[in-house]
C-alpha positions as CSV (number, residue, x, y, z in Angstrom):
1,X,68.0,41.8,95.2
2,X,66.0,45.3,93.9
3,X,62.2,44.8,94.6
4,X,59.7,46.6,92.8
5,X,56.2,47.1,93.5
6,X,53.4,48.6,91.3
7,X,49.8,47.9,90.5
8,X,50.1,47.2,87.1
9,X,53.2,45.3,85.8
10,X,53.6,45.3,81.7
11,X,55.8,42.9,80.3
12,X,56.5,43.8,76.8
13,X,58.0,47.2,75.1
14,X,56.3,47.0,71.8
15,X,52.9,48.3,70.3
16,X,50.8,46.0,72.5
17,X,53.0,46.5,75.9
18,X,53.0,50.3,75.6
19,X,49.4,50.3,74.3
20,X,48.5,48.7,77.5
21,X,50.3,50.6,79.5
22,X,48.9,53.8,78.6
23,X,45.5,52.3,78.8
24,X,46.3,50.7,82.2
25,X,47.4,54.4,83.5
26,X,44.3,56.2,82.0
27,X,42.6,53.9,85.2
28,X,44.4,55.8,87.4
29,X,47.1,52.9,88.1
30,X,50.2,52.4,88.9
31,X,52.4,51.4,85.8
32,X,55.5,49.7,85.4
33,X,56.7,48.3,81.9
34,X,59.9,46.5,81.7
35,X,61.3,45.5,78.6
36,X,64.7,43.7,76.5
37,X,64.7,46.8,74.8
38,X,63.8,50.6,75.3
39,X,60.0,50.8,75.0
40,X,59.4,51.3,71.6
41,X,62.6,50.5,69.8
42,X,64.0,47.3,68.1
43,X,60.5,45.8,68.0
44,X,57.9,43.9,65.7
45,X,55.8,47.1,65.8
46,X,59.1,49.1,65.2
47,X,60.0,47.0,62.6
48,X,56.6,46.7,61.0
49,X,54.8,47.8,57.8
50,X,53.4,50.1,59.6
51,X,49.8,49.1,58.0
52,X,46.3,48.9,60.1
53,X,43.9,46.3,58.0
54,X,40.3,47.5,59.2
55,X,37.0,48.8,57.8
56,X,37.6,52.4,56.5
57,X,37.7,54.0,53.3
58,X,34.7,51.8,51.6
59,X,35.7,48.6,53.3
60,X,32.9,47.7,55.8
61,X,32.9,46.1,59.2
62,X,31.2,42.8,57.3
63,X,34.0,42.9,54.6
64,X,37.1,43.2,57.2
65,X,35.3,40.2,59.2
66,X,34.5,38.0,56.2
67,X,38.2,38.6,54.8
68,X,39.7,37.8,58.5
69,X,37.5,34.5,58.6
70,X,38.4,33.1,55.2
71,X,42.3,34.2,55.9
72,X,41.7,32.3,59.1
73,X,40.6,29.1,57.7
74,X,37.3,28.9,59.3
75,X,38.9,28.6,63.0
76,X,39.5,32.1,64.5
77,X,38.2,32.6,67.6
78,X,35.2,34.8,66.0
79,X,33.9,37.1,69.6
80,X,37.5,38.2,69.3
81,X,37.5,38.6,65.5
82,X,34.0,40.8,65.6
83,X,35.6,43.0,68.6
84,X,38.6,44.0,66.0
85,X,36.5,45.3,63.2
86,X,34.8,47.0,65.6
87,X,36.9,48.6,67.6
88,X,40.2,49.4,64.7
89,X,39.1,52.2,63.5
90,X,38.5,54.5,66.4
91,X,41.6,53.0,68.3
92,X,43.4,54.2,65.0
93,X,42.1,57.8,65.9
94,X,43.4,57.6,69.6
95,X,46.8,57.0,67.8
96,X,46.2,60.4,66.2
97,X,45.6,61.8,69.4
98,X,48.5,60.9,70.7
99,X,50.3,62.4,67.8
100,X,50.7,59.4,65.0
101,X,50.7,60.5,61.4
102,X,49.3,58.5,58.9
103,X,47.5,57.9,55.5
104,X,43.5,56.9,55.4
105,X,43.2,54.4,52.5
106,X,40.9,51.9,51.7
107,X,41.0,49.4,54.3
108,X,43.9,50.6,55.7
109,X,45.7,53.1,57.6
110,X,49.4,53.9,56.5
111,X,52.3,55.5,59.4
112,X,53.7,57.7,57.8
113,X,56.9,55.8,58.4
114,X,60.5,55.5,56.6
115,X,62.3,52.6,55.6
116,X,63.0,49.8,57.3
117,X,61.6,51.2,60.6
118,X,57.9,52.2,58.9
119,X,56.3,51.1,62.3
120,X,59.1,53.2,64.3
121,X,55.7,56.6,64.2
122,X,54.0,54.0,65.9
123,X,56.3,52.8,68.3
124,X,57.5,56.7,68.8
125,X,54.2,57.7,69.5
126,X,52.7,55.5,72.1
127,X,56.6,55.8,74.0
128,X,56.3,59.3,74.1
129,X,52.7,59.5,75.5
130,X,53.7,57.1,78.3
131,X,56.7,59.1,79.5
132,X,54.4,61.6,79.3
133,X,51.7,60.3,81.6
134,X,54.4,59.2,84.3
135,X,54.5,55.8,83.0
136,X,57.4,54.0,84.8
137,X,60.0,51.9,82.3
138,X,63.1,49.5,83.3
139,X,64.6,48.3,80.0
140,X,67.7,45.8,79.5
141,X,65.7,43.0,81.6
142,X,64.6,39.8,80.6
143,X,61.8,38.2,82.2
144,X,62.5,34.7,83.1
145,X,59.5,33.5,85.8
146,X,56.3,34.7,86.6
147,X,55.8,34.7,90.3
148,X,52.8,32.6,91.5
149,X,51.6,31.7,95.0
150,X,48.8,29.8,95.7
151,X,46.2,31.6,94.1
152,X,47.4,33.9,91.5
153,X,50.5,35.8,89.5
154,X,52.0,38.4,91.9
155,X,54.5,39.8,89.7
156,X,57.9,38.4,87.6
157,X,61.5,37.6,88.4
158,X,63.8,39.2,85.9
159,X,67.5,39.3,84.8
160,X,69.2,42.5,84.3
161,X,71.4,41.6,81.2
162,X,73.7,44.7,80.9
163,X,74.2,44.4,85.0
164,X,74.3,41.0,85.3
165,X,71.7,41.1,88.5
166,X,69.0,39.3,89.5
167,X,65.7,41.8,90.1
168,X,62.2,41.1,91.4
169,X,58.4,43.1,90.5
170,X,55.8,42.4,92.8
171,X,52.2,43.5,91.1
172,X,49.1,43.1,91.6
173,X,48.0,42.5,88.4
174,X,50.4,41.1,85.2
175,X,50.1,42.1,81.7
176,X,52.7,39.7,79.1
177,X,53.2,41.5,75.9
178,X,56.4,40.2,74.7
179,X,55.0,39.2,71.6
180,X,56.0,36.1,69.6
181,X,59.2,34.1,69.0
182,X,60.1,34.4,65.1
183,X,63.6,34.8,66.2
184,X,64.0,30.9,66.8
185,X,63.9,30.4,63.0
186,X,67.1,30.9,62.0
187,X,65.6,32.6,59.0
188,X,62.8,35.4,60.0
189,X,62.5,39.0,59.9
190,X,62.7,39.5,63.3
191,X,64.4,41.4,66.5
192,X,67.0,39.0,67.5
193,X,65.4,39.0,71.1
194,X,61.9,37.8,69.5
195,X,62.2,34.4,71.6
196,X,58.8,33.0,72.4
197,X,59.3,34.1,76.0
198,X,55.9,34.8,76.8
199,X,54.8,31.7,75.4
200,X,57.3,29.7,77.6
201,X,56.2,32.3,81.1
202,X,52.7,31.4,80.5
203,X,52.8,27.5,80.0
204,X,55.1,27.4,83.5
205,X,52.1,29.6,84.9
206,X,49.4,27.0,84.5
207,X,47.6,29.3,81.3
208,X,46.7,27.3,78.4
209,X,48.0,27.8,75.3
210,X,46.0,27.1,71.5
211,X,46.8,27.1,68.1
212,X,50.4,26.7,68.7
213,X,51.5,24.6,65.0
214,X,50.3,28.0,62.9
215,X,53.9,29.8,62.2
216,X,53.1,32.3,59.4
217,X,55.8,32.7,56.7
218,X,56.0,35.5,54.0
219,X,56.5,33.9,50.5
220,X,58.6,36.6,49.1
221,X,61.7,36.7,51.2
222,X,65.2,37.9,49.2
223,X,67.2,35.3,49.0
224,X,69.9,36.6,46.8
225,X,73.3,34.8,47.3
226,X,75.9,36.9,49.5
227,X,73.3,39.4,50.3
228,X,71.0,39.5,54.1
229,X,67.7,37.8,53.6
230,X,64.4,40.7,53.8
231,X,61.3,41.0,52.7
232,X,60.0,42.2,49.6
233,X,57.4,45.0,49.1
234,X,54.1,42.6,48.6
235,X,53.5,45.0,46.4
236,X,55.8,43.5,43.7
237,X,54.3,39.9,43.8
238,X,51.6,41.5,42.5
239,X,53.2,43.6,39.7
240,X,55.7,40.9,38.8
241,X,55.7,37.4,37.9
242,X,56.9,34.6,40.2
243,X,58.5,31.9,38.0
244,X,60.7,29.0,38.4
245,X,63.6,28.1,37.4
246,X,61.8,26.3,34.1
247,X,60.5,29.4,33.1
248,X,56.5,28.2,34.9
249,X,54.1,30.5,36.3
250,X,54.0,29.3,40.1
251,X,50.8,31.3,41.3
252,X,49.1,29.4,38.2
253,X,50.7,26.1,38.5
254,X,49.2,26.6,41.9
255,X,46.3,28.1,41.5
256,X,46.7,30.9,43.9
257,X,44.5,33.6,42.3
258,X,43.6,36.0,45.1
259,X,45.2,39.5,45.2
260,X,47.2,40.9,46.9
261,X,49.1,37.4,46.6
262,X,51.7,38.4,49.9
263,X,48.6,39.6,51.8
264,X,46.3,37.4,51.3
265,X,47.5,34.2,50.1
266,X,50.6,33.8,52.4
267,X,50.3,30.1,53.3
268,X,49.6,29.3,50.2
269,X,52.3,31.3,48.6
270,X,55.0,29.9,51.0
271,X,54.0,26.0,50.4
272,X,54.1,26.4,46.8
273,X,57.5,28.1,47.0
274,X,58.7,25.1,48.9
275,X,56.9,22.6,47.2
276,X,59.0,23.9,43.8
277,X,62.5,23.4,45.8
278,X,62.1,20.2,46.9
279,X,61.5,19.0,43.0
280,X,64.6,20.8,42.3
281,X,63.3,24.4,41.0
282,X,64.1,27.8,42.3
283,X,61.5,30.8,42.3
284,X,62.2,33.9,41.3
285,X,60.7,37.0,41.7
286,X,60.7,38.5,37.6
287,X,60.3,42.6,37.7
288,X,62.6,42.9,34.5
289,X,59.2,44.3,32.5
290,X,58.5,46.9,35.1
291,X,58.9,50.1,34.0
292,X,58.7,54.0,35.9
293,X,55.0,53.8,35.5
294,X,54.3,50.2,36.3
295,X,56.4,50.3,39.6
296,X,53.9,50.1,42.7
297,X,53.4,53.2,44.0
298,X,53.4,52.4,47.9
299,X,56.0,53.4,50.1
300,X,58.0,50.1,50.5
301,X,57.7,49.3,46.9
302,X,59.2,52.9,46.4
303,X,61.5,52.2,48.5
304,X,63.2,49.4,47.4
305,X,62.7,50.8,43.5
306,X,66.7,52.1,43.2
307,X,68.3,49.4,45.2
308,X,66.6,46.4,43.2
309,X,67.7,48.2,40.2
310,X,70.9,49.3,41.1
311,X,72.5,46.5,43.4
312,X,70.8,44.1,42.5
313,X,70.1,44.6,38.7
314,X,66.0,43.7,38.6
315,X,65.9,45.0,35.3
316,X,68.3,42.1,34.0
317,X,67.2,39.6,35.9
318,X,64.9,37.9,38.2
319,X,65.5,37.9,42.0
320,X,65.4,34.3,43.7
321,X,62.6,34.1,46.9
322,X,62.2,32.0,49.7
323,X,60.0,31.9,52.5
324,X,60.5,34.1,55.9
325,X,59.3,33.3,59.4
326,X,57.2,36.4,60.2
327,X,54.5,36.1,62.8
328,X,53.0,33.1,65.4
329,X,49.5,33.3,65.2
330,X,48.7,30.6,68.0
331,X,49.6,31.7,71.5
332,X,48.1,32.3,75.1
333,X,44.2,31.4,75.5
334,X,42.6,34.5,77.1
335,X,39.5,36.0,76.7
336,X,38.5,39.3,74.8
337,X,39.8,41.5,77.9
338,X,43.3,39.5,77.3
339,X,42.8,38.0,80.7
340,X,44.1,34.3,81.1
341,X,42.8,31.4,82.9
342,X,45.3,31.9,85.8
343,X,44.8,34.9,88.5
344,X,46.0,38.0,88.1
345,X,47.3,37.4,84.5
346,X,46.2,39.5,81.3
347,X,48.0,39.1,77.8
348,X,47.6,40.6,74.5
349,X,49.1,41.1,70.8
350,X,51.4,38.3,69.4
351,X,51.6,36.4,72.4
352,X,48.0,35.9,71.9
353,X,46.3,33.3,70.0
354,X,42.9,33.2,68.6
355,X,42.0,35.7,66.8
356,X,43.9,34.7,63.3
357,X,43.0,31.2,63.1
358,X,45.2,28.9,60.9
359,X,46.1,32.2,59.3
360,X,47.0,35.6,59.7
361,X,45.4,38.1,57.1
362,X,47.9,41.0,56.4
363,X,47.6,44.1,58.2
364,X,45.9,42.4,61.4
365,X,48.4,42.5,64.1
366,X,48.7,46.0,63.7
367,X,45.2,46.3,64.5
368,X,44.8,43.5,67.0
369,X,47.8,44.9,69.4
370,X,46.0,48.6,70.1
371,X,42.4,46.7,70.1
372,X,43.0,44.5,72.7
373,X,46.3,46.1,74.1
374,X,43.8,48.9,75.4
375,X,41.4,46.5,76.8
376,X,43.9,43.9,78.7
377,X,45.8,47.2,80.5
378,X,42.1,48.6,81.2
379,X,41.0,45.0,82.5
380,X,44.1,44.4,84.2
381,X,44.0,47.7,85.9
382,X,40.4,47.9,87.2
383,X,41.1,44.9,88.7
384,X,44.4,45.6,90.1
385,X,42.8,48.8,91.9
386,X,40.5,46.5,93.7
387,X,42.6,44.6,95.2
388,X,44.1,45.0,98.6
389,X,47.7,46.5,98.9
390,X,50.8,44.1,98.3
391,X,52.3,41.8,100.9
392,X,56.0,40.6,101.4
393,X,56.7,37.8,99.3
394,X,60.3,37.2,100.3
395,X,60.8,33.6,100.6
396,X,58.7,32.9,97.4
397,X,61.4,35.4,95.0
398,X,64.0,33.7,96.9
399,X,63.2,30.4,96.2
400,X,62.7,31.0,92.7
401,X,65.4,32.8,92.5
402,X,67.5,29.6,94.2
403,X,66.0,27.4,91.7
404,X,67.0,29.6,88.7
405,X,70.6,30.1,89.8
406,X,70.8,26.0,90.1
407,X,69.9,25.3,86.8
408,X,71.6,28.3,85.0
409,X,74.8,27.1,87.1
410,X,77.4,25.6,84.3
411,X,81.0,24.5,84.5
412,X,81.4,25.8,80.9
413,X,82.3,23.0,79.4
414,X,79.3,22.6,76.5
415,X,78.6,24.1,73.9
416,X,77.8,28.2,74.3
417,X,74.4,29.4,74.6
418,X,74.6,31.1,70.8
419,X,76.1,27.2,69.6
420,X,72.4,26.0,71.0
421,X,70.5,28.7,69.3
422,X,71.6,27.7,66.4
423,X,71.0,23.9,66.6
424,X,67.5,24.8,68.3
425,X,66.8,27.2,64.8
426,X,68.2,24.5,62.5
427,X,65.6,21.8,64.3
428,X,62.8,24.3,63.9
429,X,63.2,25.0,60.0
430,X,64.1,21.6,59.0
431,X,61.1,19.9,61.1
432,X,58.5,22.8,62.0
433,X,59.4,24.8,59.0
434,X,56.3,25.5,55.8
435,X,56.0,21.7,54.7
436,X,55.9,19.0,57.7
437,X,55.4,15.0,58.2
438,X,54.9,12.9,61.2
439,X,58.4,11.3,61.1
440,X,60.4,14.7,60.7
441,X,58.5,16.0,63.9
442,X,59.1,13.3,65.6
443,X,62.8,13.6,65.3
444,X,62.3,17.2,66.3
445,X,61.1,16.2,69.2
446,X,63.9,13.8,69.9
447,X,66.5,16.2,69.3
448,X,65.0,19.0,71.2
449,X,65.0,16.2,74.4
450,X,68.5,15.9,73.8
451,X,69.6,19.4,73.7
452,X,67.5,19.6,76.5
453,X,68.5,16.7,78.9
454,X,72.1,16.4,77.8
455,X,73.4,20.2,76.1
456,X,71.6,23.3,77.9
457,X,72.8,21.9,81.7
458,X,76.2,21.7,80.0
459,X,76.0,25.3,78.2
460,X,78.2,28.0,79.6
461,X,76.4,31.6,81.3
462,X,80.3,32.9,82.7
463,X,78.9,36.3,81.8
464,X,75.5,38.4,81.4
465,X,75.2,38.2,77.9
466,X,75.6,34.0,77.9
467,X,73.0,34.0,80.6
468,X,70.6,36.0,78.7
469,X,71.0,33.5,75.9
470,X,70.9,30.8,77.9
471,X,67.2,32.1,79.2
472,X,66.4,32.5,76.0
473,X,67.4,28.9,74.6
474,X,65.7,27.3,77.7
475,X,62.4,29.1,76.6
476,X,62.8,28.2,73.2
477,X,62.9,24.7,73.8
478,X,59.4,24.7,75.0
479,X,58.0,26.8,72.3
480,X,59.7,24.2,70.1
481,X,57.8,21.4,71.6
482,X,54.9,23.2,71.6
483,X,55.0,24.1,68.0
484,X,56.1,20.7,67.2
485,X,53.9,18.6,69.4
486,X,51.1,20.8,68.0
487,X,52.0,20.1,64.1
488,X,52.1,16.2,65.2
489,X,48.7,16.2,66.5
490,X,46.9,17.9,63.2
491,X,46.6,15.3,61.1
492,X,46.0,17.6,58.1
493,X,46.4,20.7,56.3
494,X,45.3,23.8,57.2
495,X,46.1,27.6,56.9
496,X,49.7,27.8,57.4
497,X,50.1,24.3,59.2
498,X,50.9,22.1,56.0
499,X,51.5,18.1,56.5
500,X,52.9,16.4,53.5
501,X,51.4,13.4,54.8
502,X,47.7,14.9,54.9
503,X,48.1,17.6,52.5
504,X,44.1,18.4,52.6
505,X,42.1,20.0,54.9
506,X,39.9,18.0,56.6
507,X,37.1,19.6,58.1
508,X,34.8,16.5,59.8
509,X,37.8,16.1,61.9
510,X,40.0,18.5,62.6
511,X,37.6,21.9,62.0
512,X,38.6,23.3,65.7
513,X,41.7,24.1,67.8
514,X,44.4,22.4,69.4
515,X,45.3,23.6,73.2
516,X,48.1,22.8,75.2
517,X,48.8,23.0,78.7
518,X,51.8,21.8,82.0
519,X,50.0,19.2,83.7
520,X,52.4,17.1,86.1
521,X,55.4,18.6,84.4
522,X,54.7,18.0,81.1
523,X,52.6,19.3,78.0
524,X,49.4,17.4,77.5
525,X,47.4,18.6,74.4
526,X,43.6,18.5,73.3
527,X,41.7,19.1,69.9
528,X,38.6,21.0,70.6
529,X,36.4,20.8,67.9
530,X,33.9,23.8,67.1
531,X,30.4,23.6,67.6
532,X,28.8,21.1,65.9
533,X,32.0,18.9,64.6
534,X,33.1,15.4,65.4
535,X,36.3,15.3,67.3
């Protein structure tokens, strides 16, 4: 087996992998980032809006902070909410330096992007700057285990997928930046490889995990009949009217007033959208009274002007919506340096949780991966450069490596990884989806067990693309149960956690976060309340 060694090991090719990468290398270290994709491509950031929220153009530091708290439900972690509006704005400018394009608007910066891919002058940018500092890259690998001795993380086993190899990286400090896992849902916008692997790595770690039951949707999803399911400009909520199928105003009916609706009323949005269904409506998306001069002027609106008109005929009728999986806003505990409570572990973007609260506030995650993507690869890399240089760990990467190949081993008789995925996606909508109860999560549960105990041993991995899945599913499971298990213990509503069974929130009780973490092989869980609340 190949055996890498570097100081600084990134695990993660998207804004917050690269980000840290380049910050890691500015220290002077050693840099190594290995990725499912090339750095920069086929990624969140890649396929993002390609908008920064942050306090520029009139918006103020106190504005960008009050309007992340309130999105946030009152629970973000707020030492990491007041170190993004601090630091957005001039990490934008580094972006400039390293050659990004972009608009300066009022609260926002713009890429100057194209669509779909408006985050791909991003993405482009920061990948080009590493190569060009002599940042090392291995794409095609899929991480599968952190390796931990004793004391701390000393690097990851990985799986080659295009090879079909097994290969080791020995660091001496760890950076997971592999973002979230709105892949799972089976319907989400996106990169299939968006797995929740991070999230899985760091619970087998030891790291504690929070806020796990907050899975952000986007309310305005197309969900025209024979055509792929994307999302609509948010623009558009705004300039059209979403109606049922009785002709009713939903926003009113639900008294969702603030604007943008699909920035900053997503939760909301989504539960009222599903709230309609379940008594029988559909929701539509009405643009039939928008003319040349009413059509929102931003670039996705713009964008998607000819082909609502022409293939799907906007101007004759109204376009039927449904919700989207886009981001998971709980995620790895770690402090405002990204690193974790296990040793020689840092984290940051998506994989993170924290900042958003019960809710993520449009525009954020652009700005929370280059904030605290630069300060978890600076962290990680001051410490990595004092530490002594790298033993041999042999026997440890073969053992795990033993272990791996024993569970992964299948006669081929069960159902195929991509069968699994499918039943794992189907459990996750229908029981961890926008509106939840305690007896649908329960059954979740119970049928993740199953596929667990009784399917995955069973499913086959003949060849490298079946194992990678395989990997995959097994990581999804836990993020399943985490999400799930999460959702149970909130025994209200909140943000975008909503319990048909409490449908309020209830601050006396449950004003605080829920954190998970492996204890004796399984996942206990805790509610922390914030200062000053009853638990």
């Amino acid at each position: 087996m190949e055996i890498i060694k570097t100081d600084v090991l990134i695990i993660g090719g998207g804004g917050a992998g690269i980000r840290a990468a380049l910050a890691a290398r500015e220290k002077g270290a050693e840099v190594l980032l290995v990725s499912k994709t090339p750095p920069g491509k086929s990624t969140c950031t890649y396929l993002s809006a390609g908008a920064f929220s942050l306090a520029a153009g009139g918006v103020s530091e106190e504005a960008h902070f009050k309007n992340t708290f309130q999105a946030g439900k009152g629970i973000n972690d707020l030492e990491l909410v007041k170190i993004l509006v601090e630091e957005a704005p001039k990490r934008v400018r580094e972006l400039e330096g390293f050659g990004l394009k972009g608009v300066w608007r009022k609260g926002r910066f713009h890429c100057l992007g194209k669509a779909p891919s408006w985050g791909a002058p991003l993405t482009e940018a920061l990948a080009n700057a590493a190569r060009g500092r002599g940042i090392a890259e291995k794409p095609w690998v899929v991480i599968f285990d952190l390796l931990r001795d004793e004391e701390q993380v000393v690097g990851a086993l990985g799986y080659e997928f295009r090879k079909g190899i097994p290969i080791a990286f020995l660091a001496k400090a760890t950076v997971l930046a592999n973002g979230g896992g709105g892949a799972l849902y089976p319907r989400n916008d996106n990169p299939v490889r968006t797995t929740g692997d991070g999230y899985a790595l760091a619970f087998e770690a030891g790291c504690r995990l929070r806020d796990m039951e907050f899975v952000q949707f986007l309310p305005i999803g197309l969900a025209e009949e024979g055509s792929p399911a994307f999302l609509i400009a948010p623009s558009l909520a705004d300039a059209g009217k979403v109606v049922n199928s009785s002709g009713e105003d939903v926003l009113q009916k639900y008294q969702i007033v603030d604007r943008p609706v699909a920035v900053r009323c997503r939760d909301t949005f989504s539960q009222a959208i599903i709230k309609e269904e379940e008594k029988g409506e559909k929701v539509f998306l009405d643009l039939r009274h928008l003319g040349d001069e009413d059509w929102p002027q931003d670039n996705t609106a713009l964008s998607q002007k000819s082909m609502f008109r022409d293939r799907f005929s906007c101007a004759d009728r109204p376009l039927r919506i449904y919700p989207m999986v886009h981001f998971f806003i709980g995620g790895v505990s770690a402090d405002p340096d990204g690193k974790t409570e296990v040793q020689g572990l840092w984290a940051a973007g998506e994989v993170v949780g924290g900042l958003h609260g019960a809710n993520r506030m449009g525009g954020n995650a652009l700005s929370e991966i280059i904030v605290f993507g630069s300060r978890a690869g600076a962290a990680a890399a001051e410490w990595a450069l004092r530490q002594t240089p790298l033993g041999e760990a042999d026997s440890l990467i073969q053992s795990r490596w033993a272990r791996f190949q024993k569970k992964w081993k299948s006669n081929g008789k069960g159902l195929s990884p991509k069968a699994l995925r499918k039943r794992l996606g189907e459990i996750l909508w229908n029981r961890g989806g926008v509106l939840r109860e305690e007896k649908g999560l329960q059954t979740g549960l119970e049928e993740l067990s199953k596929i667990k105990s009784e399917d995955l041993p069973w499913a086959a991995s003949e060849t490298p693309k079946e194992t990678l899945e395989k990997i995959e599913v097994d990581n999804g499971l836990r993020v399943a149960e985490m999400i799930l298990r999460s959702a149970l213990v909130r025994r209200e509503s909140r943000g975008a956690h909503y319990r048909k069974d409490f449908p309020v929130a209830d601050d006396r009780n449950w004003k605080g976060n829920i954190f998970l973490k492996k204890s004796e092989a399984k996942m206990t869980l805790t509610f922390q309340p914030l200062p000053g609340k009853s638990s």
